[in-house]
N, C-alpha and C positions, 0 to 999 in steps of 0.2 A: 504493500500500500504506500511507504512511506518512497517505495522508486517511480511510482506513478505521478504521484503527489512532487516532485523533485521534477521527473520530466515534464508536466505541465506546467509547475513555474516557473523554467528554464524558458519553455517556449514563450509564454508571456512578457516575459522579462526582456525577451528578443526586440522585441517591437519598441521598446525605450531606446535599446540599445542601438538602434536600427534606425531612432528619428534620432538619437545624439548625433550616428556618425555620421547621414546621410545631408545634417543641415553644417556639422561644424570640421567635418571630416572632407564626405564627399565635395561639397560647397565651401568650400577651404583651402586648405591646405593639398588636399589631393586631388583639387579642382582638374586637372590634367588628363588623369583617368576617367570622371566622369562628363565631364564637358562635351563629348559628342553625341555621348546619351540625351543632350539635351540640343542637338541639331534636328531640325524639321525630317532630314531626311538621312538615312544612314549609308554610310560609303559601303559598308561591307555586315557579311551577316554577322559577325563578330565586332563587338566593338571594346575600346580600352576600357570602357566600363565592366565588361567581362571580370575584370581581376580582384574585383568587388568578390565573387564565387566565390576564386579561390582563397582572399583573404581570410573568410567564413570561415572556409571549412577546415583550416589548417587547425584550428583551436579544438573544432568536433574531433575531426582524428587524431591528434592528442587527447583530449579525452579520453575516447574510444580507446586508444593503447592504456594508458596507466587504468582505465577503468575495469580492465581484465586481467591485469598487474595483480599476482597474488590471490585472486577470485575477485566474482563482481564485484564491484563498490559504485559507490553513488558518484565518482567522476563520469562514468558508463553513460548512466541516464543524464547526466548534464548536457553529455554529448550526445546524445541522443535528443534531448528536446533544442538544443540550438542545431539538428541535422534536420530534425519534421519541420521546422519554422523555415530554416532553409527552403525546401521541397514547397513548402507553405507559400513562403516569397515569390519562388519560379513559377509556380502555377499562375498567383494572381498578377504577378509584375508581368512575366515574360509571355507568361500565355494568355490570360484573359487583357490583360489592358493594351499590350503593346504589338499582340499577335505576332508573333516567332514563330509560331505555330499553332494553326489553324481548329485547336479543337472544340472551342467554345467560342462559339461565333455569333450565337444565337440563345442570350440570357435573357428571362425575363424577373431576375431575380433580385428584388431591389438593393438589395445589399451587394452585389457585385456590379450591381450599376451604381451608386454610390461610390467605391469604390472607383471604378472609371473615370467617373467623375471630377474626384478631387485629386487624382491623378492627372487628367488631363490643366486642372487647375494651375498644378504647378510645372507643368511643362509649358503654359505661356509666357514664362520667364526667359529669357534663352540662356542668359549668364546667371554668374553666380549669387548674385547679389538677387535682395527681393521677392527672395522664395516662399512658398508656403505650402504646407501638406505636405510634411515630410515624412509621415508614417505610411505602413503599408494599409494594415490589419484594420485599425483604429482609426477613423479619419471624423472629422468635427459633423454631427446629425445633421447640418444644413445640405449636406450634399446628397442626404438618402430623401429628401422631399420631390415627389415626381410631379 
């Protein structure tokens, strides 16, 4: 119970973590990396904001190694709730909002249109400055009104 409990506040917890770096990190200092993400059109299917992944994940798989270290321990499931939040992210960022790929094409689900929404909000920004909606998961009730 108490690995469940562990893994879903891990994942919760993500989404803080996820509006800190993505306003003071991405929008910052590693503005470089994501700045194309924020061009109208993208040059290639891959772009330098890609490395945002693999930043991610480097912490999960560490995790995941010391949390099998000696038998399971609760590193495990940490890594594991910042890996589903991951999976989390790619689904709603990369596939529903920005389509990479084609599989939800057709929502009528107000909370994934919300979500689109305050998405699409902050991408009429094009630079770094003057951003807003910087979460994924979580985003302010004005934009789930249809």
């Amino acid at each position: 119970m108490i690995f469940a409990l562990i893994t879903i506040a891990t994942f919760l917890l993500m989404e803080c973590v996820t509006w800190l770096t993505h306003k003071y990190v991405m929008h910052g200092f590693l503005w470089y990396f994501h700045e194309d993400h924020h061009q109208p059109r993208y040059q290639n299917w891959f772009e330098r904001n890609d490395v945002f992944f693999v930043i991610f994940a480097i912490p999960s798989i560490a995790l995941f190694y010391f949390g099998v270290e000696g038998g399971l321990n609760y590193l495990f499931f940490i890594g594991l709730g910042i890996m589903l939040y991951g999976m989390a992210y790619f689904l709603v960022h990369d596939v529903l909002i920005h389509k990479r790929f084609k599989w939800f094409n057709k929502t009528n689900n107000k909370y994934l249109i919300g979500l689109r929404k305050a998405h699409k909000v902050h991408h009429k920004h094009l630079g770094k400055e003057e951003g807003e909606c910087f979460g994924m998961l979580f985003v302010p009730f004005k934009y789930f009104k249809i």
